[in-house]
C-alpha positions, 0 to 999 in steps of 0.5 A: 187392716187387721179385719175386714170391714163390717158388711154394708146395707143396702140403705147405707150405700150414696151412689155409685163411683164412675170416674175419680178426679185426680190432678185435673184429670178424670180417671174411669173406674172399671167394675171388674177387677182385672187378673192381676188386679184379683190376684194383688188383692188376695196377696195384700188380704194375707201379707204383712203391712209393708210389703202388702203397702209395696205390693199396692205401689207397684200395682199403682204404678202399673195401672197408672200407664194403662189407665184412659185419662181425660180432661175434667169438664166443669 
């Protein structure tokens, strides 16, 4: 990530993610970032890949025992 991503228009947006699909199960995705969320993402915006990609996997790892899980219906 040696730049941040263009800007996108409005006309370029699909729609909008509410739930992800993983191994059989849905997950529900927040609009607000949480502290510890913000504050992963100001570290990993200025640090180098690997410790930035270690950062990320800790944070994954916390995030993976807090979140709400369900069965995926259809």
């Amino acid at each position: 990530m040696a730049a941040p991503d263009r800007p996108v228009t409005e006309s370029e947006l699909l729609g909008r993610v509410s739930h992800l699909i993983r191994g059989g199960n849905c997950i529900a995705v927040t609009t607000e970032l949480s502290v510890v969320a913000k504050l992963m993402a100001k570290i990993v915006g200025r640090c180098f890949f690997p410790a930035a990609r270690a950062l990320v996997y800790l944070h994954l790892m916390v995030q993976a025992s807090e979140e709400s899980v369900l069965p995926c219906q259809g």
